[in-house]
N, C-alpha and C positions, 0 to 999 in steps of 0.2 A: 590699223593700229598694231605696233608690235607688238609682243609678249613681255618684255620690259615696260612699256606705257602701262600696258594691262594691270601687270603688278606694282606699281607703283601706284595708280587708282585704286586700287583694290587694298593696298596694306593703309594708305591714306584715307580711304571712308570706312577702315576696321576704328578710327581711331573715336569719333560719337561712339560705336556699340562699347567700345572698350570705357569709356569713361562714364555710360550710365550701368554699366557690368558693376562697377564698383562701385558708382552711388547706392544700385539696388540691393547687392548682396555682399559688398566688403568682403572679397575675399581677401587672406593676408598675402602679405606682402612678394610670396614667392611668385604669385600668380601675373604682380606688375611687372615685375622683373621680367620673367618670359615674356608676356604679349608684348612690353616695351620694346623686348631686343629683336622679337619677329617685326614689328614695325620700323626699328631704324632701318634696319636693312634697307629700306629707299636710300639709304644714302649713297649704298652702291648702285643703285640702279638709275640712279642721276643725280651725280654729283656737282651740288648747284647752292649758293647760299642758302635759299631755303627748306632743301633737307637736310642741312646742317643746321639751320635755324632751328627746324622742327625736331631733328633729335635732340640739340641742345635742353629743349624741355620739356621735353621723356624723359632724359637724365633730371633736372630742376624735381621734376615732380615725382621721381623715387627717393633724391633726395630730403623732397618736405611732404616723404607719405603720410605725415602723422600731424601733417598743418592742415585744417579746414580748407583754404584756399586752393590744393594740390589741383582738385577740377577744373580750373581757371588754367592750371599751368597745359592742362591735356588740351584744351579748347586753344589757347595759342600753340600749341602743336598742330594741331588739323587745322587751323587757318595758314602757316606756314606748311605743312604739306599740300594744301589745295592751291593754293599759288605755285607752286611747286609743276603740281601737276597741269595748272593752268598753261604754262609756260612751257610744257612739254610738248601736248595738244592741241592749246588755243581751246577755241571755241567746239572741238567734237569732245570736249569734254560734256557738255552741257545735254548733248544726244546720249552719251555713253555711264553715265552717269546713276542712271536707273538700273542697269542691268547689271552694273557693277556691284553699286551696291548689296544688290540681292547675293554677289557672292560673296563679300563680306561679314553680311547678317548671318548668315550660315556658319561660314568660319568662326566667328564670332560665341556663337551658340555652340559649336564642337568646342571651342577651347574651354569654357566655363564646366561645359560638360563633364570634359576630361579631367577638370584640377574639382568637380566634388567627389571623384570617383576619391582624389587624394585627401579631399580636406569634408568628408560628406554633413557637419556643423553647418555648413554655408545656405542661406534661404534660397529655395529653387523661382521666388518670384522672377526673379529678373532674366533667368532661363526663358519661363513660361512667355512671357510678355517679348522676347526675340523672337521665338521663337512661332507666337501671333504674328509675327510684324512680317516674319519672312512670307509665313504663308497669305497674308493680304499682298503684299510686296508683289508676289509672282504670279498671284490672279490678276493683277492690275498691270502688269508689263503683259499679261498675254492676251488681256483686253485693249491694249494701246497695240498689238502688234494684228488682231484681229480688225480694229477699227481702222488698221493703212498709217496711224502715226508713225509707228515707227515702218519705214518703206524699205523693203529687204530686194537686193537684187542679187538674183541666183545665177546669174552670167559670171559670177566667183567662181563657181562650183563649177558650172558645165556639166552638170548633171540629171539636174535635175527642175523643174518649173518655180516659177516665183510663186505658186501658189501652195505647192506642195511645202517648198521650204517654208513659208509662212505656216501651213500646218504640222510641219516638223517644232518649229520653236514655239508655239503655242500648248503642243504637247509636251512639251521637255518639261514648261513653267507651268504647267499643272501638276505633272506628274510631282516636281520639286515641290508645291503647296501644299499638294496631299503628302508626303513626305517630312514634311516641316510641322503637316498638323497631327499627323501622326507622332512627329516626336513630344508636340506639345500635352496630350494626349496620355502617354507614355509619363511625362513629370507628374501627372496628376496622380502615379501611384506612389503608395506613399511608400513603398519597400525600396532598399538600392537598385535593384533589379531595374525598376522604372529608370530611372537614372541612365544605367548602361543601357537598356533599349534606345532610349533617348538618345542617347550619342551613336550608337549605332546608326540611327534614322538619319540622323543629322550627318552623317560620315554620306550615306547614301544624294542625300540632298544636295549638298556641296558636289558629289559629282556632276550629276544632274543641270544641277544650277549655273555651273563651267561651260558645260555642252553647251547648255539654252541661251547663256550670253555670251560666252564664245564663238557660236554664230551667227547671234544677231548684230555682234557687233562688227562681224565680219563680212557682214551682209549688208548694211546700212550705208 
């Protein structure tokens, strides 16, 4: 998988965290506008009716932020970029998919992070609960990559053993869970400090999180 696939998987399943981001904790409306316009960017990264489909209603649903229905417009946005990316991949999307995510959730969780440092009104529920997800998320890809589902070959590398690399990305995606639970953690306190810990964690995790499925998926 190229680094263009990558990221346009990756900006494509930010688009669920981004749309229960604002059910949870309605941030205003500057906050759609950014995540919106980091998400079309698929439209450079393959330009295809439907990442143009799919930013068309990014756009729809900035413009009807202040209609009940705007949810529905983001939900046919990620069906039009997951075709998208369907059609990019095929079917290793379906393998790739897991580990991607995880680095979405993270992204996901720094951005909200970052916009209550600007706006700190906003309820940290919906942090907290990504912020869960990630750290189940990455104990469960390192139990699928521990149990042989996901089958990693280190003849990539020439380096080093299929078993050690297996113990290399297992450790990445714990480290990233403790990382994520740590920022989770961290929201609990109720000062802004907690906050910027929080994103700070979350800044670290996302690294993390790049490494563990940037090799796994470059190993499968």
């Amino acid at each position: 998988m190229q680094l263009s696939e990558f990221t346009y998987i990756f900006l494509a399943l930010c688009v669920p965290f981004f749309a229960y981001i604002i059910k949870s904790t309605e941030p205003k409306k500057g906050f759609s506008i950014l995540f919106s316009a980091v998400i079309a960017m698929n439209i450079f990264l393959y330009m295809n009716q439907f990442s143009y489909i799919g930013a068309f209603f990014l756009a729809m649903y900035l413009n009807l932020f202040k209609r009940s229905e705007k949810l529905y417009l983001l939900f046919l946005s990620f069906i039009s970029f997951a075709v998208g990316a369907y059609t990019l991949v095929g079917q290793t999307l379906f393998m790739s998919a897991l580990p991607i995510m995880m680095v979405s959730s993270v992204f996901s969780l720094m951005m909200i992070g970052h916009w209550f440092l600007v706006d700190p009104t906003i309820s940290r529920e919906g942090m907290k609960n990504i912020a869960l997800f990630s750290t189940y998320l990455s104990i469960g890809i390192s139990m699928l990559v521990f149990s042989g589902l996901y089958e990693s070959a280190s003849s990539l590398f020439n380096l080093i053993s299929t078993n050690m690399l297996n113990n290399i990305i297992i450790f990445l995606y714990l480290s990233a869970a403790l990382l994520s639970f740590g920022s989770y953690k961290s929201l609990q306190e109720k000062s802004y400090t907690g906050v910027m810990a929080s994103t700070g964690l979350s800044y670290l995790s996302l690294i993390v999180s790049m490494g563990a499925s940037g090799t796994l998926i470059l190993s499968i």
